[in-house]
LUMRO-626534 format. One line per 8 residues: number of its first residue (from 1); for each residue y, x, z of C-alpha. Coordinates in pm, whole numbers, padded with zeros to 5 digits, always signed. Example, Ala and Ser with C-alpha at 12.3 -4.5 7.8 and 13.67 -1.06 7.14 Angstrom:
BEGIN
1) -00450/+01230/+00780  -00106/+01367/+00714
***
This chain:
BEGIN
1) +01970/-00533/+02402  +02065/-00266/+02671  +01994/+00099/+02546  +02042/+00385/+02724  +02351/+00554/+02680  +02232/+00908/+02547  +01984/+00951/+02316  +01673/+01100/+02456
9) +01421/+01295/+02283  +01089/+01448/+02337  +00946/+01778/+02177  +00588/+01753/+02118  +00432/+02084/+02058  +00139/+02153/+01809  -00080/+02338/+01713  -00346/+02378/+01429
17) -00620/+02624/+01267  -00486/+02666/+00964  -00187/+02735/+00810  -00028/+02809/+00425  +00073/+02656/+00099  -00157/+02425/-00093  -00118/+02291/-00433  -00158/+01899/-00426
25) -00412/+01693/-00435  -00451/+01380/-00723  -00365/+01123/-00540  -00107/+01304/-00377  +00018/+01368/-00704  +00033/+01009/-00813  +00264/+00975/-00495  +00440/+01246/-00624
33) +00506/+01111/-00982  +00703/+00789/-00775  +00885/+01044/-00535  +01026/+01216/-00820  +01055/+00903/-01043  +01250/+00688/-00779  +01440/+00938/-00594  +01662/+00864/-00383
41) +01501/+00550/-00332  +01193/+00534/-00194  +01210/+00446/+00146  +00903/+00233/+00078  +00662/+00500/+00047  +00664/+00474/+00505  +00430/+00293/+00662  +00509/+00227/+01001
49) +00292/+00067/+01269  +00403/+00003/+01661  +00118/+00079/+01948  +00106/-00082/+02227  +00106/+00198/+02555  -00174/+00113/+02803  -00080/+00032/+03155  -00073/+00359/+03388
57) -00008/+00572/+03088  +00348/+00795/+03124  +00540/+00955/+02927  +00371/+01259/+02940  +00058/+01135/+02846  +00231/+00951/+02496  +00313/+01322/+02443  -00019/+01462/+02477
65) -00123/+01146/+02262  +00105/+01284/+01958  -00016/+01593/+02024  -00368/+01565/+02010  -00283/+01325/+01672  -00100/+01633/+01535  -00385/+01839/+01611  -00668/+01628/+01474
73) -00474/+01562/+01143  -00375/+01824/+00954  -00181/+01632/+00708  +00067/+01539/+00930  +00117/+01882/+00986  +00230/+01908/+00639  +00569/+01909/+00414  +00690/+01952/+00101
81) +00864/+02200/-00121  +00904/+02246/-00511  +00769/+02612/-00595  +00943/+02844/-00884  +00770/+02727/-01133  +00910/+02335/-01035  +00541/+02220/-00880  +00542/+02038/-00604
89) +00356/+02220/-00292  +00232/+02152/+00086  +00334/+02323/+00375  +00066/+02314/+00614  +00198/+02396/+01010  +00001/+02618/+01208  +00185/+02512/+01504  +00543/+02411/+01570
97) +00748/+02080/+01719  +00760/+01638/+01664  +01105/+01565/+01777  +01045/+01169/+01910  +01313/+00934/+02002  +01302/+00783/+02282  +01473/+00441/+02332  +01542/+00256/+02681
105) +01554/-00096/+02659  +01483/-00419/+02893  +01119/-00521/+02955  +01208/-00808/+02753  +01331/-00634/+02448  +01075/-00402/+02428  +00870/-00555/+02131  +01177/-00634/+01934
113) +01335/-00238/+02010  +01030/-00144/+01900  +01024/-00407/+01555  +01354/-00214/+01532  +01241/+00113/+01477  +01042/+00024/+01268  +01274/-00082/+00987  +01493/+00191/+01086
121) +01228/+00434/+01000  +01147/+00220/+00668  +01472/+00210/+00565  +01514/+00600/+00547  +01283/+00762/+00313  +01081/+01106/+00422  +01244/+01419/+00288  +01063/+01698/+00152
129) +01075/+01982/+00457  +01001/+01698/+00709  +00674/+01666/+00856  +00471/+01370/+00722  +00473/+01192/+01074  +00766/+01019/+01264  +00766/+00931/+01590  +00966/+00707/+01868
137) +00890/+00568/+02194  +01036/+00208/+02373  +01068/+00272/+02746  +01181/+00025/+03000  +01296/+00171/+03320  +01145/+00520/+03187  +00803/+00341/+03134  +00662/+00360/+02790
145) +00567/+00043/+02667  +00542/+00085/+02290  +00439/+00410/+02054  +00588/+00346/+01683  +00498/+00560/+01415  +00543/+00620/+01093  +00348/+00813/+00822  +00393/+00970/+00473
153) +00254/+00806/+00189  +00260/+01187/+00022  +00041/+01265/+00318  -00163/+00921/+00448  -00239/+00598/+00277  -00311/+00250/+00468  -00658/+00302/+00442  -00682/+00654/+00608
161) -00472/+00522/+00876  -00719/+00268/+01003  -00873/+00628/+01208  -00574/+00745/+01263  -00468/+00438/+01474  -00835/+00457/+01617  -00766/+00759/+01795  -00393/+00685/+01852
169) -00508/+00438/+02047  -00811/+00684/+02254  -00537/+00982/+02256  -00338/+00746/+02496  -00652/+00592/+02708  -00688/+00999/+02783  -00945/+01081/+02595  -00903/+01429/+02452
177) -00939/+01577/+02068  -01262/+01772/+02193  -01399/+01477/+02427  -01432/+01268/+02084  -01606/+01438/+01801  -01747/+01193/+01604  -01570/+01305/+01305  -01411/+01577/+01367
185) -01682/+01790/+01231  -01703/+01577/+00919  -01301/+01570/+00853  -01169/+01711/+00544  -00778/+01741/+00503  -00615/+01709/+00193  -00595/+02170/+00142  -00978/+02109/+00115
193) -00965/+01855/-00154  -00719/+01996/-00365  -00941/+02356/-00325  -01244/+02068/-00439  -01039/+01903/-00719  -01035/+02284/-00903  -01426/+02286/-00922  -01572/+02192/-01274
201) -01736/+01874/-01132  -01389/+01729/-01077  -01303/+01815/-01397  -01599/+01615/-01546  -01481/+01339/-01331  -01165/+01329/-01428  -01245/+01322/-01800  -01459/+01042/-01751
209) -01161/+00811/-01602  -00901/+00914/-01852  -01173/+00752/-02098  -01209/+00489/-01921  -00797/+00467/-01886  -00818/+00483/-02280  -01070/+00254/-02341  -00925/-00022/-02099
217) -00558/+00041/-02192  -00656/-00015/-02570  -00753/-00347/-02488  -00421/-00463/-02316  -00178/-00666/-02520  +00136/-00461/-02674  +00359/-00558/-02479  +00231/-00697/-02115
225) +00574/-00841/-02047  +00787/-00890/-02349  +01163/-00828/-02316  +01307/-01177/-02360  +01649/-01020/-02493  +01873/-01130/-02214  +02198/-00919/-02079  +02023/-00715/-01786
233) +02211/-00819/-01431  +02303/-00614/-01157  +02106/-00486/-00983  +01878/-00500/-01292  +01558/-00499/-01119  +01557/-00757/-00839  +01296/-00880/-00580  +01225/-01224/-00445
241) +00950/-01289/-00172  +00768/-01635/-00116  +00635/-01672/+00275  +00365/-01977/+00224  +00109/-02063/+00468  -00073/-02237/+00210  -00115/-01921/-00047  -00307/-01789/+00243
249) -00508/-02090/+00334  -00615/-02164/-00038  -00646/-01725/-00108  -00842/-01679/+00202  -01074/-02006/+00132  -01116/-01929/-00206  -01193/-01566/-00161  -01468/-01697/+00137
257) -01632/-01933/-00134  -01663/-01655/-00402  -01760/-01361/-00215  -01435/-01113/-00345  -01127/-01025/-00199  -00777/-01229/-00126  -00634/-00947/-00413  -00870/-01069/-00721
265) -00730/-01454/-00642  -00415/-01386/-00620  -00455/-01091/-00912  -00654/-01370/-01108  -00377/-01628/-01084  -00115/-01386/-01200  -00307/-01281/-01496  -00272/-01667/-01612
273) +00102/-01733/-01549  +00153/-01372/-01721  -00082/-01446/-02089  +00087/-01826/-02080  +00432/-01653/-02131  +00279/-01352/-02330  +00112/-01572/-02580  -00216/-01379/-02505
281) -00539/-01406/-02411  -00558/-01077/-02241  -00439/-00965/-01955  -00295/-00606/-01869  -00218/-00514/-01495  -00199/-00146/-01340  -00424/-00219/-01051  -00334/-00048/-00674
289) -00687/+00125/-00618  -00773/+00285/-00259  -01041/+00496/-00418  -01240/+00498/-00109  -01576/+00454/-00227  -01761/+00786/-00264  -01938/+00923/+00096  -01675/+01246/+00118
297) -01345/+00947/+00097  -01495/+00778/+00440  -01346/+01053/+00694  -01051/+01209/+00445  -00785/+01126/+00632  -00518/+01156/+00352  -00374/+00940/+00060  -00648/+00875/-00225
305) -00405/+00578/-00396  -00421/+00581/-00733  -00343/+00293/-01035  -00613/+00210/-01239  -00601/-00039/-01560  -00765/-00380/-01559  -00751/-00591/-01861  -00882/-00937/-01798
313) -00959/-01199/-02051  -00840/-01529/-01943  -00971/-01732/-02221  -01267/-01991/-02207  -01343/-01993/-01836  -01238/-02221/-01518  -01001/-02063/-01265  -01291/-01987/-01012
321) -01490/-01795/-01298  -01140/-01648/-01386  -01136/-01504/-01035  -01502/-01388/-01023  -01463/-01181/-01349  -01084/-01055/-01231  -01287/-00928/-00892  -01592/-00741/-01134
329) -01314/-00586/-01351  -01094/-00486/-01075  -01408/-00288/-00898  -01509/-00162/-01205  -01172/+00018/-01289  -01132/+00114/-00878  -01483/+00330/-00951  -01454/+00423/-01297
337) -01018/+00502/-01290  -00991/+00832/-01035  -00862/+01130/-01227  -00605/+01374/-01241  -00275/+01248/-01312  -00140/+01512/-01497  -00398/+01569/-01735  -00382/+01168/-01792
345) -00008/+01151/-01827  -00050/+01398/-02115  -00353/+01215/-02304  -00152/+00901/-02267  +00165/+01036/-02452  -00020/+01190/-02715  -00251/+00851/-02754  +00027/+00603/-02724
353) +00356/+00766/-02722  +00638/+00751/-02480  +00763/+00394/-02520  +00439/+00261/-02549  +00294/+00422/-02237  +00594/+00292/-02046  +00520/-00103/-02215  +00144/-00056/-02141
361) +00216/+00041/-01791  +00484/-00220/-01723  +00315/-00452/-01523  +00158/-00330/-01143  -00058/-00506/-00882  -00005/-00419/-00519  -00224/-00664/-00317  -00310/-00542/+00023
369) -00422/-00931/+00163  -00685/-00985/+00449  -01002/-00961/+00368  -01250/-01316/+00429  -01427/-01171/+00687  -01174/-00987/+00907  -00901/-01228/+00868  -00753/-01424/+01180
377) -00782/-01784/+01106  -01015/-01756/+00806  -01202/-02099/+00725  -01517/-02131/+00906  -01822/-02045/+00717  -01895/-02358/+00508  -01577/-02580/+00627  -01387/-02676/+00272
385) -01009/-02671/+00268  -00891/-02940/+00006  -00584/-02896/-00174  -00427/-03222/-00015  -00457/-03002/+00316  -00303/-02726/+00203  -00003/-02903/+00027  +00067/-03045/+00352
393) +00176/-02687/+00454  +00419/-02625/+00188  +00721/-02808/+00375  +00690/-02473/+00542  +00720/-02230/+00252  +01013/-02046/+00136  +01124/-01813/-00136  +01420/-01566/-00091
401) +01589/-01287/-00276  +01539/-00946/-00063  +01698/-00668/-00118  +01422/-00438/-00332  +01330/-00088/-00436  +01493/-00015/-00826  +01173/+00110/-00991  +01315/+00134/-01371
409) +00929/+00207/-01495  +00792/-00098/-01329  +00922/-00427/-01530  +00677/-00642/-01314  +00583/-00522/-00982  +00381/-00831/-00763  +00319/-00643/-00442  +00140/-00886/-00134
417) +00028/-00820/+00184  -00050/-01046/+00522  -00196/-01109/+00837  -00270/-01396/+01149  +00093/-01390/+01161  +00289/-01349/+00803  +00173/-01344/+00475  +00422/-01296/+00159
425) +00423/-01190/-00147  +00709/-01043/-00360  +00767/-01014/-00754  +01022/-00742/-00830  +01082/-00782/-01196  +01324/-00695/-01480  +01585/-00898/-01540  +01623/-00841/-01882
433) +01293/-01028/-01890  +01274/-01204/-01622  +01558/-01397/-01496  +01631/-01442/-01113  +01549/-01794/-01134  +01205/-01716/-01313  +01128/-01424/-01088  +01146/-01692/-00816
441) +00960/-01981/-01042  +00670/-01720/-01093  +00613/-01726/-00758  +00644/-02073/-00687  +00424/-02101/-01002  +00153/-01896/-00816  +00146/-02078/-00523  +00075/-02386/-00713
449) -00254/-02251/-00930  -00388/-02127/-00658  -00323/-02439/-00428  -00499/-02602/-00796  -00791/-02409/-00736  -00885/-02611/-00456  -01141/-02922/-00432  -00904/-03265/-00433
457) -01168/-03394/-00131  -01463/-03195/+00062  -01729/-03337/-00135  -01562/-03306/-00505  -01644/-02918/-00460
***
């Protein structure tokens, strides 16, 4: 890959209306509670996404791009800082400079120069005085050909980023912050929610999920992932992540039939492999929630992540009603779980106690999987995908070790996420639990109930 010899870099300017310290808002506070929990390592709170640049557009218009991004969303103005009295605080920027890198590469090893930069910048987690937004740009022949950014999760989660990449994506067609307004008068940033968070409302809010938290948590079993009493190995927590064409064909079909998402079948399938070596008939995952129900979520362009509990019962029922009442329970909690983490990390010491908390809590859901109807390649409406078909397709899957995130107060983290062109899950687990070679079997396990929850023929459905 030729590079240029010299770094290059480009200042983008900025500018903004407003400018202070902020305290945080919840779900920036739930990011918060992993910053400080897995610090130094958590290079996995990035999210990085490549653009391509249109034809005709030069370098000087990718810098008016970034610029008008910076402009538009105040949370990338934004770092952090620990205040006196040890609370974690934004910085909001009322104007200042993006340093980009630019790279220089051969038309031909654009896309991969860009794929590049991308794992460089989620390899390196954010610091604190940063700003919440990275930038670099693949030229070739001093062309731009590729925009690749990366974002905060302190500051933007996946789902706010769907309108950020929107109007990446106008910014460099030349449209202009003012020329598009559709919701720029609607926009909140997250100093506005925090200032909303304070009001009494929230408050009532918030005391209505930690009761929900309490009354779903009391119904998880004891111990979600019992220590098996093995010697830990090193490193103790370890990750393994199984690439299968046929997870996704039987997850995508399956989700199609049943009306929920790819997350409740795979979430659903889990929940069985996890009660057979429990004992149980319960269930107890910590559920990834985006939160972004209510009307004021649909232009917040910040992070409104948050766990909530789901306890499913797996007794009595057939895998597909398994996955239907995983789906109703996993909404449920999404609506019902929102609150303020501090006050609920308080209410769950004093209900549970330390070491209790941290066993109730042990095992996490992370599913971020294509959705029926948006998916690339999703069955056709009414087509059935038999599990001979998609057994066929396993000569293709693997399962590897990959390096992982240590996350000691996450025993059981299944994390998934795919598109038209890769699809993987990965089970970072405890190995004084779970052993390498079971972390790997529990995947392999998966894929097999859920290829199981497929129709032997097209007419046995």
């Amino acid at each position: 890959m030729r590079l240029t010899t010299e770094p290059r870099f480009l200042s983008i300017p900025f500018s903004g209306r407003r400018s202070g310290t902020f305290p945080l808002t919840w779900g920036q506070r739930w990011i918060w509670n992993l910053v400080a929990s897995r610090a130094p390592h958590y290079a996995d709170l990035g999210d990085s996404y490549t653009v391509a640049v249109p034809d005709m557009c030069d370098m000087n218009q990718v810098s008016k791009a970034l610029s008008a991004l910076l402009t538009r969303y105040e949370t990338f103005r934004s770092s952090f800082s620990i205040s006196t009295d040890g609370k974690p605080r934004q910085l909001v920027l009322a104007e200042g400079h993006l340093r980009a890198e630019v790279r220089d590469v051969a038309v031909s090893d654009a896309r991969s120069a860009a794929g590049a930069l991308e794992a460089e910048f989620n390899s390196v987690p954010f610091t604190l005085p940063e700003l919440s937004l990275r930038a670099a740009v693949v030229t070739s022949d001093g062309v731009p050909k590729f925009l690749v950014i990366c974002s905060f999760h302190m500051a933007m989660d996946c789902h706010g980023m769907v309108s950020v990449l929107d109007d990446l994506g106008a910014f460099l067609n030349g449209k202009t912050v003012d020329s598009d307004t559709s919701n720029s008068g609607r926009m909140t940033h997250p100093a506005d929610r925090a200032s909303k968070e304070a009001e009494a409302h929230s408050a009532q809010r918030s005391a209505r999920g930690i009761q929900f938290w309490e009354q779903e948590l009391a119904k998880f079993p004891d111990d979600p992932l019992p220590y098996s009493g093995r010697r830990p190995e090193s490193p103790r927590y370890q990750t393994f992540a199984l690439r299968s064409a046929a997870v996704r064909v039987a997850s995508l079909h399956i989700a199609a039939e049943l009306g929920v998402t790819t997350a409740s079948v795979v979430h659903a399938m889990a929940a069985t492999l996890v009660t057979r070596r429990t004992g149980s008939r319960t269930c107890g995952f910590v559920m990834a929630a985006s939160h972004r129900f209510d009307p004021d979520a649909v232009n917040y362009p910040g992070t409104l992540v948050q766990g909530v509990p789901v306890a499913v019962d797996v007794a009595g029922s057939t895998p597909r009603q398994l996955i239907s009442r995983t789906h109703r329970a996993g909404m449920l909690a999404a609506l019902a779980g929102y609150c303020d983490p501090d006050d609920l990390a308080d209410v769950l010491r004093k209900s549970y106690g330390q070491e209790e908390v941290r066993a109730r809590l042990a095992c996490v859901v992370n599913l971020h999987l294509p959705d029926p109807a948006s998916a690339a390649g999703a069955p056709t409406a009414g087509a059935t995908v038999t599990r001979p078909q998609a057994e066929r397709l396993l000569a293709g899957s693997r399962c590897e070790y990959v390096e992982g995130t240590p996350v000691e107060n996450e025993r059981f983290y299944l994390a998934a996420q795919g598109d038209s062109a890769d699809f993987f899950i990965t089970l970072r687990a405890d190995t004084a639990a779970l052993a390498p070679s079971d972390i790997a079997g529990f995947l392999r396990d998966l894929e097999g109930a859920l290829i199981a929850c497929l129709p032997e023929s097209a007419t046995a459905v």
